[in-house]
Structure formats: C-alpha cells, structure tokens
C-alpha positions, 0 to 999 in steps of 0.5 A: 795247859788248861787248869783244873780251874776248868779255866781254858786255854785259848792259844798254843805257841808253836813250840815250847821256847817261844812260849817261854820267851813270850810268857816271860818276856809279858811278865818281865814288862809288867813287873817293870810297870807296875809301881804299886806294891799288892799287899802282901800275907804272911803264910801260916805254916802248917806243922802237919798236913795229915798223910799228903807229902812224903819222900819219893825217888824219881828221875832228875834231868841229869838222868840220875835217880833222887830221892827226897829222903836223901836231902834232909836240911834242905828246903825245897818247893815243888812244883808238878807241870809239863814242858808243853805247857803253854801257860801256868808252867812257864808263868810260874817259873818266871815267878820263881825267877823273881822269888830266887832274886828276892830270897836272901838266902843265909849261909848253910841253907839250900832252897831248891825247886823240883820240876815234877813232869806230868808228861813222862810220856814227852818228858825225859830227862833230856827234854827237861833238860832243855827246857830247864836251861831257861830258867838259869836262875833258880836252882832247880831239878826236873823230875821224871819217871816211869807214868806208875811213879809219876802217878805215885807222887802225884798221888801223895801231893793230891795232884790231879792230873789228866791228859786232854787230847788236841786235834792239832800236831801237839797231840795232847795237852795235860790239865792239872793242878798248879800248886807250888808246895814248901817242904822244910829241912826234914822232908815235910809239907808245910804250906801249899802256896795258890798260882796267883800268890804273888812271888813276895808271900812265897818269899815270905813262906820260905823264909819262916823256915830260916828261923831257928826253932 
C-alpha cells in the first residue's frame, strides 16, 4: 500500500502471510529493544465531529450483516485497509495487538475493532477471515460489501481511497487514508488517532470513555 502521504512503497511481500509475519515479527523486535518510554499526550476527545461518522451496515467476516446502530454501549476503533496491503495495515494491527494487552478493560465494556475493506473486489468474508486469524488477540470484525456501500462509509468517515495498478501478478494495490477512528457507546466519532500515535495514546483515548459521566 502506498499512503495518502504520497509516501511510497518499495517492497511487496509475495503473499499476505509472510507480510504479517514479517512486519509483526520487526516490530515485536523493536518493542522488545527499546527501553525509552516516548512521551505520551492525552487525546482530547472531541464530543462533535460535525457530519463525519455515523452508523452503517456491512458485511462481517463471518458473512453475517452488522450493523453499527445495533452495538450501542460498545466502544469501538475502526480501522479502513485491505489484506493485500503490505504495510500500514498489518503495521497497525500489530499495533493494536499491543494496545488490547495494555487496555485494562473494566467488567461490563466491550471494545471492539472493525476492519473495514477497501478492496471488496478481493476481500470477502472468507478471505477476511483468514487474514484476521492472525491477529487472535484483538477482538475484531472484518467488515465488507458491495463497492457502493464501501464507498458509502468511507465516504462518511473522509476516507480517501483509490485502487493503484501494479505490473506485477498482484495486479493492484489501493492507496488510502490510514486513521484509526474511536467511537463511544452511543455510536459517535470522537477522536481520530494518526498512524504513527503510538499504541500508549490509543490506550489512553479508549480509556476516557470508561469514565463515568
């Protein structure tokens, strides 16, 4: 994948499972490694995002319909990738590996991630299924559809997205934005967290919404 940074990508793993392995294996190393703690910043929630989020019904890795409306007092983090993505996508679910191990989760509150394809065209829920089964240790929901409700969502979440073609047996890559978004227990957007925020703010985000009011 190549960010909407305009950043480029350089290398294609020849399939999707030694990308993850590889990508996740790198930043195991380095997490290990490093003994400095970055400095971390509390997100300041937002309590209105104007028109972006919203509730949507898509199709889950288990090829059951979910819709969002129907989860309300669960926190959610959404995500928008591919599983051809030799990058950013398996770079921020190893990511998210590290915040469910940091998250003390209390009793009564979900906090799920939604894997929102924006390959339809590859992406069924079988495949999703499949590359999910990597990451066992979030709890996590691969998302797909028809390309119209794809574009639908992404539409409401300002995702930009856009196939790339390859001249390679890949055939394609797909550019796209690569913000994680926090949705609260009533089904609103209320943080949009960069790429590169590290897995301790995320953490730090989510649990603001354990808060009592």
């Amino acid at each position: 994948m190549r960010r909407m940074d305009n950043t480029p990508t350089t290398i294609i793993m020849p399939t999707v499972k030694y990308a993850i392995v590889l990508v996740y294996l790198v930043i195991s190393i380095i997490s290990t490694g490093c003994q400095t703690t970055p400095e971390i910043s509390i997100p300041k929630l937002l309590d209105d995002y104007g028109d972006f989020g919203g509730d949507f019904t898509l199709t889950d890795h288990h090829g059951q319909s979910f819709n969002l409306a129907d989860h309300r007092g669960d926190v959610f983090l959404i995500f928008f990738g591919f599983t051809y993505c030799p990058d950013a996508c398996p770079t921020m679910l190893a990511k998210l590996q590290d915040v469910y191990k940091k998250l003390d989760i209390p009793k009564g509150h979900t906090v799920r991630t939604l894997y929102i394809t924006v390959d339809p065209e590859r992406d069924t829920p079988e495949k999703l299924n499949d590359y999910l089964s990597y990451f066992t240790t979030i709890d996590i929901l691969g998302l797909t559809g028809a390309l119209d409700e794809i574009d639908a969502v992404a539409k409401q979440y300002s995702v930009i997205y856009n196939k790339v073609p390859l001249e390679s047996a890949a055939g394609y890559l797909v550019d796209h934005a690569t913000w994680l978004y926090l949705v609260d227990q009533d089904g609103e957007l209320r943080y949009r967290f960069r790429h590169a925020d590290p897995a301790q703010e995320i953490v730090a985000g989510v649990k603001q919404l354990f808060q009592a009011p």
